[in-house]
C-alpha positions as CSV (number, residue, x, y, z in Angstrom):
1,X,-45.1,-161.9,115.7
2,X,-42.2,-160.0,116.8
3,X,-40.8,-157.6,113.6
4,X,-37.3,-156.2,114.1
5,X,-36.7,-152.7,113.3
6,X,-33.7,-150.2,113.1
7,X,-32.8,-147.2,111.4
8,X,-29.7,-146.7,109.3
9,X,-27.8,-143.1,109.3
10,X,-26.8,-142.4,105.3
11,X,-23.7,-140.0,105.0
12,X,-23.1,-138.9,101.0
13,X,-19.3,-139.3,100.6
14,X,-17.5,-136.7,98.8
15,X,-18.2,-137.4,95.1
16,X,-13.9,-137.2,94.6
17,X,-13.3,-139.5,97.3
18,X,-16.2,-141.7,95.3
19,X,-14.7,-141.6,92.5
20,X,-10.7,-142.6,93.1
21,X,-11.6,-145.6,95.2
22,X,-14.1,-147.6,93.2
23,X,-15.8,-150.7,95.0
24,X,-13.4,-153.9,94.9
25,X,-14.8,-157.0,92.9
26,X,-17.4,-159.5,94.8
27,X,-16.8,-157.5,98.2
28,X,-19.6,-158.5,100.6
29,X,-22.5,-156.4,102.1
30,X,-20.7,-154.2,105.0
31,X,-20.8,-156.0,108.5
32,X,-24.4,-155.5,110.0
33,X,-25.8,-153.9,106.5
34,X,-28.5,-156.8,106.8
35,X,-29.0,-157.1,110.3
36,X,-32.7,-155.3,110.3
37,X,-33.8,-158.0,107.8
38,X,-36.7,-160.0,108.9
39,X,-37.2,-162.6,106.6
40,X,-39.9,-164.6,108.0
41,X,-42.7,-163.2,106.2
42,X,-43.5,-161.7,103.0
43,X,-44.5,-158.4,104.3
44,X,-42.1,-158.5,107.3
45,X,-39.1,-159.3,104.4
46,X,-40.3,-156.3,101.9
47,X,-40.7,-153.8,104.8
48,X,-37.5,-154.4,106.2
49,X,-35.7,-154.5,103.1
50,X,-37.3,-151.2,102.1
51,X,-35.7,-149.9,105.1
52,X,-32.4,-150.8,104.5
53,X,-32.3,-149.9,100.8
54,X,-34.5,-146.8,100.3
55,X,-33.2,-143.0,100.1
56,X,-30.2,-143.3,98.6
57,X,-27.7,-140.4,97.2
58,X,-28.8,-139.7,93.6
59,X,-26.8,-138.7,90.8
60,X,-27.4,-136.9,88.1
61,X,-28.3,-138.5,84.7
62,X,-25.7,-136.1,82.8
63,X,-23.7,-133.8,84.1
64,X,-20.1,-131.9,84.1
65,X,-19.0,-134.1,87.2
66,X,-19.8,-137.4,88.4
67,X,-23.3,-138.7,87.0
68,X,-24.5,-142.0,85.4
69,X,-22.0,-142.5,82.7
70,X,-19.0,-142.0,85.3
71,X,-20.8,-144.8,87.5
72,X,-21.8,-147.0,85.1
73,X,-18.6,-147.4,83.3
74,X,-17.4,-149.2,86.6
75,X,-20.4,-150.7,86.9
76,X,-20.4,-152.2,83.7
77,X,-16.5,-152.7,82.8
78,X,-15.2,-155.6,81.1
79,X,-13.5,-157.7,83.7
80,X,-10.7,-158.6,81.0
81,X,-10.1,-154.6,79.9
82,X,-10.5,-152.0,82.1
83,X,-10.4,-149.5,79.3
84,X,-13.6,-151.1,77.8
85,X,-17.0,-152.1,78.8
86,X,-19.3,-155.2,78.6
87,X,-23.1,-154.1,77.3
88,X,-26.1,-156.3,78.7
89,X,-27.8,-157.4,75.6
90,X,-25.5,-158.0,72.6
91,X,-22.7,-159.1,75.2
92,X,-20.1,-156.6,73.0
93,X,-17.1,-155.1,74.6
94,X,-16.6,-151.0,73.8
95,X,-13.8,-149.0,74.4
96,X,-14.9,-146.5,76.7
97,X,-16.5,-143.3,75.6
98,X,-18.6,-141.5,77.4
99,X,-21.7,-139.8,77.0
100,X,-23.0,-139.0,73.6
101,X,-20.9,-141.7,71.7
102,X,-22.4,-143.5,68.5
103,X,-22.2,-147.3,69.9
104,X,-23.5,-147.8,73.4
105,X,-26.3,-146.1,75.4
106,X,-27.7,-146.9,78.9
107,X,-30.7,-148.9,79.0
108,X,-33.2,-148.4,82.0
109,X,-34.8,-152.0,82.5
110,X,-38.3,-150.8,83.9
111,X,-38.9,-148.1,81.1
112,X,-39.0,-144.5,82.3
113,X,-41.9,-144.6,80.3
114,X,-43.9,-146.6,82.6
115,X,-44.1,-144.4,85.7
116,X,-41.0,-141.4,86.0
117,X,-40.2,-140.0,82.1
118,X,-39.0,-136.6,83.3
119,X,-35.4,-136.3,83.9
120,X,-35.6,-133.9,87.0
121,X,-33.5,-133.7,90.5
122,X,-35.9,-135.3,92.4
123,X,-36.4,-138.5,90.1
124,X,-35.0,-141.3,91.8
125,X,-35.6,-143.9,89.4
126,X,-34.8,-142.4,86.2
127,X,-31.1,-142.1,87.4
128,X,-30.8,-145.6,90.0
129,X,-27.7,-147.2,88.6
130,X,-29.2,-150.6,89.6
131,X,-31.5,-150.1,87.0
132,X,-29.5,-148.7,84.6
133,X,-27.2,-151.0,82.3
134,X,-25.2,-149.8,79.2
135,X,-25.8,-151.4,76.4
136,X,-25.4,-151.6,72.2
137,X,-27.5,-148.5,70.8
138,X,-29.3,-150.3,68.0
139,X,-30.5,-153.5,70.2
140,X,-31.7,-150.7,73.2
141,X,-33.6,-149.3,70.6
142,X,-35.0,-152.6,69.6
143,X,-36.2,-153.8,73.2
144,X,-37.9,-150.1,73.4
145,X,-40.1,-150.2,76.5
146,X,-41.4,-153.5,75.6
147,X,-41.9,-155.4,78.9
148,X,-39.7,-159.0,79.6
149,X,-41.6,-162.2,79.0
150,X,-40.9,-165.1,77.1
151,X,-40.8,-164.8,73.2
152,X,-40.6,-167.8,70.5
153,X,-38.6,-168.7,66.9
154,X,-41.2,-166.3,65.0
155,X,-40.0,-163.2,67.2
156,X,-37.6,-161.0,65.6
157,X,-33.6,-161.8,67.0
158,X,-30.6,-160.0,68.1
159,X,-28.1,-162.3,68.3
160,X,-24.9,-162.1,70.8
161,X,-21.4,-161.9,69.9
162,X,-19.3,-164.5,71.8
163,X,-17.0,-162.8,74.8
164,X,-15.8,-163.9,77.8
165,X,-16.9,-167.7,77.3
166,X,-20.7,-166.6,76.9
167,X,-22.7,-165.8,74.1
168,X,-22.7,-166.0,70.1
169,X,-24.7,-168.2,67.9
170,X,-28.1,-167.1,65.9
171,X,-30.6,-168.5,64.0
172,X,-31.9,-171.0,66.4
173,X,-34.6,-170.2,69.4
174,X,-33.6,-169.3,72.3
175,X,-29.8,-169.9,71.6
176,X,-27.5,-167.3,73.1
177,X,-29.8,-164.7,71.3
178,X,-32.4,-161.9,72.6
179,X,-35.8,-162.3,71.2
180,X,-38.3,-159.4,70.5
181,X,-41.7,-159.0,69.0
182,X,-44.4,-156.0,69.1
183,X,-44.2,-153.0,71.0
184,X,-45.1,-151.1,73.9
185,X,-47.0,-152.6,76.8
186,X,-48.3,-155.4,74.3
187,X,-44.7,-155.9,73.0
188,X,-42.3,-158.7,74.2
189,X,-38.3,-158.4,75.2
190,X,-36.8,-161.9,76.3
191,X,-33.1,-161.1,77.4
192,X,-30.3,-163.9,76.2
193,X,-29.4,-166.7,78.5
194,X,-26.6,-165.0,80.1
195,X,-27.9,-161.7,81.2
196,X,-31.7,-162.8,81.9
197,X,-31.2,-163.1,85.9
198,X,-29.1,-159.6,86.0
199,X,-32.1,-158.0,84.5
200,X,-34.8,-159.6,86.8
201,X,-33.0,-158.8,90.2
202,X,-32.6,-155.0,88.7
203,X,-36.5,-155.3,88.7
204,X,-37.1,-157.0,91.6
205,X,-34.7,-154.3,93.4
206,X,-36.9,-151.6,92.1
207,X,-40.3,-153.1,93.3
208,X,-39.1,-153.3,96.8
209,X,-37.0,-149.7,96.8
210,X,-39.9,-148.1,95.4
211,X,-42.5,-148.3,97.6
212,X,-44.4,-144.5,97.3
213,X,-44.1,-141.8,100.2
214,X,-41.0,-139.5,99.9
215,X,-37.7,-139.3,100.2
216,X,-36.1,-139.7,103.9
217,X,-33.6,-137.3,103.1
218,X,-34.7,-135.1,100.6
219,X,-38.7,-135.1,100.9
220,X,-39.1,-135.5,97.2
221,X,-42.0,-137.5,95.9
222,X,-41.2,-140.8,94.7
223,X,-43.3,-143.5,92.9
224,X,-44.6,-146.9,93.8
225,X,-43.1,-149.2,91.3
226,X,-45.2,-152.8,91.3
227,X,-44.3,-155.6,89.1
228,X,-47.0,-157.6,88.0
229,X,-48.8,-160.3,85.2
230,X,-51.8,-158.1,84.1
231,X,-50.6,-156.4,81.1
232,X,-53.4,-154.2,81.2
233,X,-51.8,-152.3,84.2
234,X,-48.9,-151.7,82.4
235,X,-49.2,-148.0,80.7
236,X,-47.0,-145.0,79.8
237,X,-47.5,-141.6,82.3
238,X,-47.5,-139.1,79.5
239,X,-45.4,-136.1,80.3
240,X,-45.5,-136.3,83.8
241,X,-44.2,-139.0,86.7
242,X,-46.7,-141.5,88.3
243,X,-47.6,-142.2,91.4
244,X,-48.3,-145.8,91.3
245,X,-46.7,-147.5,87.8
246,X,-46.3,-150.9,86.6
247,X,-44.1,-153.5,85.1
248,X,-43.7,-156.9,84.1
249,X,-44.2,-159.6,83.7
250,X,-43.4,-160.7,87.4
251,X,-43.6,-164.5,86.3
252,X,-40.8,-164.5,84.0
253,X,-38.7,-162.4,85.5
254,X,-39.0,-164.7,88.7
255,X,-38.1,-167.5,86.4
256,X,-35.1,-165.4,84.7
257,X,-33.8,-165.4,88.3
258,X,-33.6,-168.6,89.1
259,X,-32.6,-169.5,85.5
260,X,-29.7,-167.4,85.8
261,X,-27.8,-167.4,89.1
262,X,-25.6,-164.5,90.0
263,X,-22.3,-164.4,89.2
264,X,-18.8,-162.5,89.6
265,X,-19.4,-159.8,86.8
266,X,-23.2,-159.1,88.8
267,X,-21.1,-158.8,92.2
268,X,-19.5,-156.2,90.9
269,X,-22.2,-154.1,89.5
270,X,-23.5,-154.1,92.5
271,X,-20.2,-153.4,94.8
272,X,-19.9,-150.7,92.4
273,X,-23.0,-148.9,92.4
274,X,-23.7,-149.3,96.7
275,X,-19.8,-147.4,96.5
276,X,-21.6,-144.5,95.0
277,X,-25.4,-144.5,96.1
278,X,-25.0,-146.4,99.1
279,X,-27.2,-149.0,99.3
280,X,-27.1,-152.6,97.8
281,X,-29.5,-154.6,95.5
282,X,-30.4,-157.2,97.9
283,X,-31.6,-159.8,95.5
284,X,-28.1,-160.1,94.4
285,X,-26.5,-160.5,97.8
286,X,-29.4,-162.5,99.1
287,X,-30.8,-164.4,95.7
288,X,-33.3,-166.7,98.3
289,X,-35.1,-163.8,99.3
290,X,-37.1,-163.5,96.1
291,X,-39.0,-165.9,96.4
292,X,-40.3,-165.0,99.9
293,X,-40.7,-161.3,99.2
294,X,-42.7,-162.0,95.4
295,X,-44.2,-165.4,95.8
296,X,-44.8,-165.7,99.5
297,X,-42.5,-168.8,100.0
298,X,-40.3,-168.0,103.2
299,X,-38.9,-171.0,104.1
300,X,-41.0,-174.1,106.1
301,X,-42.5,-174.6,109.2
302,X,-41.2,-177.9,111.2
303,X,-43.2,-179.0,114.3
304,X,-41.4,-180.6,117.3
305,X,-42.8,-182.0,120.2
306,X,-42.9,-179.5,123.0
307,X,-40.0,-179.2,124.4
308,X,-38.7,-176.5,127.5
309,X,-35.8,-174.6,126.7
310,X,-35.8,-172.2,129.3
311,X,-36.7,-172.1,133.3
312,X,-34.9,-169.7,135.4
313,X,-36.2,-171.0,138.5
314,X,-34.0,-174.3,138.1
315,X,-30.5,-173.6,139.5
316,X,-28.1,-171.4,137.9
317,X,-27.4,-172.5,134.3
318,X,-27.1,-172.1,131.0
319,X,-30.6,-171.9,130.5
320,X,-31.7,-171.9,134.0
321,X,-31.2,-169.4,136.8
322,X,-30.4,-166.5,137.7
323,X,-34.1,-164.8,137.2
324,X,-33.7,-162.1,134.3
325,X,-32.1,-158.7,135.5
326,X,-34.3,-155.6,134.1
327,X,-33.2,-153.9,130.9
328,X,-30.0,-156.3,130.4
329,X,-29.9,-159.3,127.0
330,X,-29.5,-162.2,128.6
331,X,-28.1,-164.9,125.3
332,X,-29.9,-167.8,124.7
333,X,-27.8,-170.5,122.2
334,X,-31.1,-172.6,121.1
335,X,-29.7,-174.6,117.6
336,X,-28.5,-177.9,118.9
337,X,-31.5,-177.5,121.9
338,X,-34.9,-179.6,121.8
339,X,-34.3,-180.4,118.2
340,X,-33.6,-177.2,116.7
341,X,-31.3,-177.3,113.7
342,X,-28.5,-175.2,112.7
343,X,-30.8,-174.2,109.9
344,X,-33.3,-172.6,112.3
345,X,-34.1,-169.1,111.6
346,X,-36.8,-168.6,113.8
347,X,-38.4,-170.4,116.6
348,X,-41.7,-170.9,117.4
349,X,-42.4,-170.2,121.6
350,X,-44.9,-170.0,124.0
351,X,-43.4,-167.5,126.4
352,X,-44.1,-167.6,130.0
353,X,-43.4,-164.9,132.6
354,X,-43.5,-166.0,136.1
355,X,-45.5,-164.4,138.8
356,X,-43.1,-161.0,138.3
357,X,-42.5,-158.7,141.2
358,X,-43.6,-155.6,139.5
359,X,-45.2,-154.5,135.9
360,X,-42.9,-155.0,133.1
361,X,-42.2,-156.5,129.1
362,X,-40.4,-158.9,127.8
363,X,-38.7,-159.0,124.6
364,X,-36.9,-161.6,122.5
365,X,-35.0,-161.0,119.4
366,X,-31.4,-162.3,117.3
367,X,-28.3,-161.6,119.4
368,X,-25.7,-159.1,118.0
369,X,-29.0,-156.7,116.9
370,X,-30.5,-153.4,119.1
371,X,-33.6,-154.8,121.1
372,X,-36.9,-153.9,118.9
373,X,-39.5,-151.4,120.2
374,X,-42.3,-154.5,119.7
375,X,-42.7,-156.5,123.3
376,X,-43.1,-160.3,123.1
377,X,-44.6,-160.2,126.1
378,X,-46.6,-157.8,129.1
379,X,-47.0,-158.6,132.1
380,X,-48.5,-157.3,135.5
381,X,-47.4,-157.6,139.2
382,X,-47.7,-160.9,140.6
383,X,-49.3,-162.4,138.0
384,X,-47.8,-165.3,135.6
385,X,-48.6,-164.9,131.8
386,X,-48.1,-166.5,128.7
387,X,-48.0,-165.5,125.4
388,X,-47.1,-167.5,121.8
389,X,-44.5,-166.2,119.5
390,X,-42.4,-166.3,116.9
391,X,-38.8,-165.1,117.7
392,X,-36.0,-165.0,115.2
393,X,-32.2,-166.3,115.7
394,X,-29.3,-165.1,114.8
395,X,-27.2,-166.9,112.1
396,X,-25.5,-168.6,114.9
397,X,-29.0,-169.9,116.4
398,X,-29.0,-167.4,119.2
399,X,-31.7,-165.5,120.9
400,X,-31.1,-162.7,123.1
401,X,-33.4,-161.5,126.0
402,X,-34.5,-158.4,127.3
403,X,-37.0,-157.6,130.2
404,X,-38.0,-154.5,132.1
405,X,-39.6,-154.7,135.0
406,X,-40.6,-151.8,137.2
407,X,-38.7,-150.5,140.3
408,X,-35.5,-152.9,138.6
409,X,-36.6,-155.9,140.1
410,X,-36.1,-159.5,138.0
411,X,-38.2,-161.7,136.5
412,X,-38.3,-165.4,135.8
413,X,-38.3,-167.1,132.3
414,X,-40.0,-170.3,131.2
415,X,-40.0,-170.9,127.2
416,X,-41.5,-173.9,125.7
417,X,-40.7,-174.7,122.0
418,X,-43.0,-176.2,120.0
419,X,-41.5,-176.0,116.5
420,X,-39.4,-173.9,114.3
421,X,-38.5,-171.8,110.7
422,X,-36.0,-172.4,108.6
């Protein structure tokens, strides 16, 4: 199966500069931020997303300039009172304060407890800012490092207060209230309606930008952060950071996600934090791929009967002749061709290259995107081969090819499809 690739070249922007031109609300992903994404398979999806999210500029937790307070205080204002912000769990507003005050803290949803506890310069987690949410002192200290699962009416409650047409009520499970019950790793925290999905996606964010190795930029150490269902795997690190840790539980929080759609206020947590760290929580901008890169759903196969898209001996065409000129995309628009939807994102080929002149590769990939260093096919001089694959579209339904052939000589193309991804 063909996998794109591509690398991404991170520039920290002056912290000033960072600071006087905060993201704008519900701004999209920058054009091409996604473009690397292969979301055809589960590993192909988390590989590719760790690529385009990992190594990002860290701030520091507390500092005399700009450091998590500073970012989220944007992250986290209320969208009716820019002087004031909106905390996760009790759904209060707070006039803004700062570090150190006596009514809101910042919450980190995967416990630095469970994996990175020391607040040091190369601690990547303990300081992300997509994990990091503020929130009413007394109700962070009540969730504690307790992971996020379901709860019931005999759990202990922390109602919300009614803002922004969301929230209040008590007394009655679930309500508009957070529930909580034990402690620790056999403890429970089940977030309020409203904020349930915004805490999930913060988790699901960190399972895929955490992935172990070390920094691209820096070379620090980081950890591999795994959500999972066995609570036995869940465990504090003592005094020192892990290198594998683990959270959960991955069931409800997949549930909290679809439970709890994103929204306005979520769109611009996250516009706010990429503005300083540079890189996204893709779970927000893409919701759909959660399910592919956790549960292994990506989407459903459709057969069709074989059908030939492509033969570049016929007479010059749209998707006939001229034979393919060596290392130039040739554009291919296949939605709308042999029964291939708009909805397509992938195609499923058998590839043929026709008794070529000389040695030479073939390669097949979305248009608009850098050809990939995998091949979709090799072939030898004078010799016709075949090959199946599975060759991803653009959003348009376009498929861009790309031969070499020794001594610049051109080959001819013959694709068959036989069914297709969406």
């Amino acid at each position: 199966m063909l996998k794109t690739r591509f690398h991404r070249v991170r520039t920290a922007l002056p912290v000033t500069l960072l600071l006087l031109v905060p993201a704008a609300a519900s701004a999209d992903p920058p054009p091409g931020y996604y473009d690397g994404v292969n979301s055809l398979t589960r590993s192909g999806l988390r590989s590719t997303l760790h690529g385009v999210i990992d190594d990002h500029i860290r701030f520091p937790y507390t500092s005399a300039n700009t450091d998590t307070w500073n970012i989220l205080e944007l992250a986290d204002e209320d969208p009716a009172n820019p002087g004031a912000i909106l905390d996760v769990y009790k759904n209060a507003t707070f006039t803004k304060a700062g570090g150190g005050n006596s009514f809101y803290n910042r919450e980190h949803t995967w416990p630095n407890s469970y994996g990175f506890p020391d607040d040091e310069p190369g601690n990547y987690p303990y300081t992300d800012c997509h994990q990091l949410f503020l929130s009413d002192i007394d109700y962070n200290s009540d969730r504690g490092n307790n992971p996020f699962r379901s709860c019931s009416g005999a759990c202990s409650e922390d109602p919300t207060v009614a803002n922004h047409g969301r929230g209040g009520g008590s007394g009655v499970y679930p309500g508009n209230s957070n529930w909580f019950t034990g402690s620790g790793s056999t403890g429970s925290w089940e977030t309020w309606k409203g904020r349930r999905g915004d805490v999930a996606r913060a988790l699901l964010y960190l399972d895929v930008r955490y992935e172990g190795g070390t920094h691209g930029v820096t070379g620090v150490s980081e950890p591999d952060l795994i959500l999972t269902d066995n609570q036995a795997l869940i465990a504090t690190s003592g005094g020192n950071n892990a290198s594998v840790a683990h959270m959960g539980m991955l069931s409800t929080l997949l549930a909290w996600h679809r439970e709890d759609p994103v929204d306005d206020l979520e769109r611009h947590r996250n516009d706010t934090v990429a503005s300083f760290q540079g890189n996204r929580n893709p779970f927000i901008d893409h919701p759909e791929w959660a399910s592919c890169a956790f549960a292994g759903d990506c989407g459903s196969f459709h057969t069709l009967t074989p059908c030939r898209l492509i033969d570049t001996r016929n007479p010059d065409g749209p998707y006939a002749g001229p034979a393919l000129a060596s290392e130039t995309s040739r554009l291919f628009t296949l939605a709308g061709q042999c029964g291939i939807p708009a909805t397509a994102e992938a195609v499923v080929v058998n590839v043929t290259a026709v008794n070529p002149p000389a040695e030479g590769q073939m390669t097949g990939y979305p248009a608009g995107l850098t050809p990939p260093a995998t091949n979709t096919i090799s072939f030898a001089a004078g010799r016709t081969r075949a090959n199946n694959a599975v060759l991803p579209l653009s959003s348009a339904g376009v498929l861009a090819v790309r031969p070499f052939v020794a001594n610049g000589e051109a080959v001819h193309l013959v694709m068959d499809v036989t069914g297709y991804i969406d």
